[in-house]
C-alpha positions as CSV (number, residue, x, y, z in Angstrom):
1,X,0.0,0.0,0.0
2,X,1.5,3.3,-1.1
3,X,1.4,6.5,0.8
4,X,-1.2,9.5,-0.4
5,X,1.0,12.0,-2.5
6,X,3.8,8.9,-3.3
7,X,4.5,7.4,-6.9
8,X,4.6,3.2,-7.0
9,X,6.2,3.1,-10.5
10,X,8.9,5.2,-11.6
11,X,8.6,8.5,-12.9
12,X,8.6,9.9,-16.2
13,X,12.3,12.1,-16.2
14,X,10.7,15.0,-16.7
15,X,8.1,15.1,-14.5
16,X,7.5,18.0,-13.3
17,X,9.4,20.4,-15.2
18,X,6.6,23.4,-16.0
19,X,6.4,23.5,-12.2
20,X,10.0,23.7,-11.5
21,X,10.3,26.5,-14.2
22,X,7.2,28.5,-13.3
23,X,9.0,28.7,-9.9
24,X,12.7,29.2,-11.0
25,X,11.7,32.1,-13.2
26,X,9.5,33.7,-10.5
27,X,13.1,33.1,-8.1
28,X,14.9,35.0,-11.3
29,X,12.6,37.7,-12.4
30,X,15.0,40.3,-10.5
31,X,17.9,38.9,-12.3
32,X,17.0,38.7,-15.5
33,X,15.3,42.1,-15.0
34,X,18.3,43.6,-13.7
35,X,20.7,41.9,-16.3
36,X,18.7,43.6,-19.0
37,X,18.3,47.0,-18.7
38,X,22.1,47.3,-17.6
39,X,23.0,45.7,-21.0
40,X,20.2,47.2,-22.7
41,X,21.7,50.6,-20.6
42,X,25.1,50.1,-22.2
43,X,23.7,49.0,-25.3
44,X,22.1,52.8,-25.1
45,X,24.7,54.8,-24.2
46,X,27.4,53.4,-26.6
47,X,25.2,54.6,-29.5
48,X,25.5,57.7,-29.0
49,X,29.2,57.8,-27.6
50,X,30.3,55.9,-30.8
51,X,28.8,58.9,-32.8
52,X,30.4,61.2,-31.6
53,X,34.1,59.4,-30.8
54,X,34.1,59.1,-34.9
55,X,32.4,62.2,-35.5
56,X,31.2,61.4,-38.6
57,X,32.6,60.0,-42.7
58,X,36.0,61.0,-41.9
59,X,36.5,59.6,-38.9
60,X,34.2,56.4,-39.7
61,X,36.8,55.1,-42.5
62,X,39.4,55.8,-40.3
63,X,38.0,53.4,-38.0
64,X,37.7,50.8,-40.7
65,X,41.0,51.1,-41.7
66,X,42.1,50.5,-37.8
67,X,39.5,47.4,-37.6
68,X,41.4,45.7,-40.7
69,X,44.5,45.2,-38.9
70,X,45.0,41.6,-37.9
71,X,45.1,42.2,-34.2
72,X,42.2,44.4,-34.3
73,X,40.3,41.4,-36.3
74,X,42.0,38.7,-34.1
75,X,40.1,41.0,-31.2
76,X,37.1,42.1,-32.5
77,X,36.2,40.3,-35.4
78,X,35.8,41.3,-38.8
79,X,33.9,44.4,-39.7
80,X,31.2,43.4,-42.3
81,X,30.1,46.7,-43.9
82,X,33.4,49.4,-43.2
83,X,32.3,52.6,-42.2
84,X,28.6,51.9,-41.4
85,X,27.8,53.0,-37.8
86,X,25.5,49.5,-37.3
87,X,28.6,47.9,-38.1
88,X,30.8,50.4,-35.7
89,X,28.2,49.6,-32.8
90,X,29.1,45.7,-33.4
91,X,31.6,45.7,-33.1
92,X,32.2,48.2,-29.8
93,X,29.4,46.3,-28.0
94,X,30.0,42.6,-29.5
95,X,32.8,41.2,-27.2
96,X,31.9,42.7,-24.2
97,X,28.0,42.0,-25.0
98,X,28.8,38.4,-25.2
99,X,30.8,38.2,-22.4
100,X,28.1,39.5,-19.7
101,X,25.3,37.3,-21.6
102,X,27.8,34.1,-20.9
103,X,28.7,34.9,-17.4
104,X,25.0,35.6,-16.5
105,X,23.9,32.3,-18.3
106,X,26.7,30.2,-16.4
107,X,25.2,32.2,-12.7
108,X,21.9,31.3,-13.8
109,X,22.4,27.8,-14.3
110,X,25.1,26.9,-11.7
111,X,22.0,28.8,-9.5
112,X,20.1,26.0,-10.2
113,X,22.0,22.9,-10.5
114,X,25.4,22.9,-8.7
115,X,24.1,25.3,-6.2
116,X,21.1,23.2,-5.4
117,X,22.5,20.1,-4.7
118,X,25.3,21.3,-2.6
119,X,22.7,22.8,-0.6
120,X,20.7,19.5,-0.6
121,X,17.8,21.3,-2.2
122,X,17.6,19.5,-5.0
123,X,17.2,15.9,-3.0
124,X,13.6,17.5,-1.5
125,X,12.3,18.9,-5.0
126,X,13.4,15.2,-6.3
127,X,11.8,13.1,-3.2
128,X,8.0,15.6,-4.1
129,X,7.6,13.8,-7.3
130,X,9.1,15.6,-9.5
131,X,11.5,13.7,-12.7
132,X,15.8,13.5,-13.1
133,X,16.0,15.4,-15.4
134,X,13.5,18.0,-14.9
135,X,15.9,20.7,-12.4
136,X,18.1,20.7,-15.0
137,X,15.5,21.5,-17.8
138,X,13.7,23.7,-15.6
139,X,17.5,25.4,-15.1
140,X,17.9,25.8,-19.0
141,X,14.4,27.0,-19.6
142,X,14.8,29.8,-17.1
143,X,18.7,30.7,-18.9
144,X,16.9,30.3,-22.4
145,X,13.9,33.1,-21.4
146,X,16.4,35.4,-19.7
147,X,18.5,35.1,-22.8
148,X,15.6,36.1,-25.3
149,X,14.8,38.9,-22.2
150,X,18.0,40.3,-22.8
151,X,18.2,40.4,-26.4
152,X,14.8,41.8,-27.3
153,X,15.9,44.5,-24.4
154,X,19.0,45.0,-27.0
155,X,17.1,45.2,-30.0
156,X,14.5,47.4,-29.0
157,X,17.0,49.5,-27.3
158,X,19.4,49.4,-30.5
159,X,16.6,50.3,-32.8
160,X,15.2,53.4,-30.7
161,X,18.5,55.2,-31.9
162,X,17.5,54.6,-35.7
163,X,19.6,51.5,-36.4
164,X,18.2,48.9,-39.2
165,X,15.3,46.7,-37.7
166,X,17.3,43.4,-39.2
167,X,21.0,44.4,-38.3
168,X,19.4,44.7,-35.1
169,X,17.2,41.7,-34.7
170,X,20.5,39.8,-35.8
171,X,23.0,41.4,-32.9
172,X,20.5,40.4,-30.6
173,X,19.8,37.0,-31.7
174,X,23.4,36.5,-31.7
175,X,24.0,37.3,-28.4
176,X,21.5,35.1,-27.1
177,X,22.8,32.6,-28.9
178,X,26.0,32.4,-27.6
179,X,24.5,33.2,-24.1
180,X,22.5,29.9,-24.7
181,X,25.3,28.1,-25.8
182,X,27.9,29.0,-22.2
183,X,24.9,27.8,-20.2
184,X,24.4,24.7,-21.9
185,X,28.0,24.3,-21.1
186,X,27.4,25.2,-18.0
187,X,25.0,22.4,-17.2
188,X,26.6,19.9,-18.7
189,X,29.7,20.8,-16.2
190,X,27.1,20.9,-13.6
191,X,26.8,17.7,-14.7
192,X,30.1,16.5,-14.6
């Protein structure tokens, strides 16, 4: 005879996942907020700061010449469209963009997985019912939102200083992208 509340067979992995994410976003709504309008804050107020360090056609292609050098490419990246101030914006905002979306994915998830079980949290949302697998998807789901937070935050905020909707939609994307990618790495060494 089984317990009220208690499973006799084994549980699907995923049990409970929607449940474990409703309440792991609710526990990060703060963070993600606060990680968005700082990048979306920086995102802002490189715009204009870009214009006017370049000051305009002259000082544009002088840029582009400087971001063909091989370090400055080894650094940056390459510069797709020389002297366009989308492009300029890029590539000002690209590395350190990428780095704060990586190192807020990897808290986000290590939040929820490493942190959890080295509390012995995770052992009491396990023994409710609740699947394997399903911290760990509820931990990804939560780093995937914040991600998408974070870039429409960037596009939005991109596009309100007159930059092309697509050019836009694409720097965000690709931020969250590799965000996504560092916290997937991140659970998988959680993992580990």
């Amino acid at each position: 005879m089984t317990a009220v509340g208690t499973h006799a067979g084994p549980r699907h992995p995923y049990a409970g996942t929607r449940r474990l994410l409703a309440l792991v976003l609710r526990e990060d709504r703060l963070r993600i907020a606060l990680w968005t309008l700082s990048l979306t804050a920086t995102a802002l107020f490189t715009v204009p700061s870009v214009e006017s360090a370049y000051g305009g056609t002259q000082g544009a292609l002088a840029r582009a010449e400087f971001a063909g050098n091989p370090a400055a490419v080894l650094i940056n990246g390459p510069t797709f469209a020389p002297g366009n101030v989308g492009s300029m914006i890029a590539s000002e905002l690209g590395m350190m963009t990428s780095l704060a979306v990586a190192v807020m994915s990897i808290l986000l998830v290590t939040r929820h997985t490493r942190a959890e079980e080295d509390t012995g949290r995770s052992d009491l949302v396990r023994s409710l019912g609740n699947g394997r697998f399903a911290p760990t998807v509820a931990a990804l789901g939560s780093m995937v939102v914040a991600n998408l937070v974070v870039a429409t935050g960037l596009v939005l905020g991109l596009q309100g200083h007159g930059l092309p909707q697509l050019d836009t939609l694409a720097f965000g994307l690709s931020m969250a992208g590799a965000g996504i990618v560092f916290g997937a790495l991140a659970a998988v060494t959680a993992q580990v």
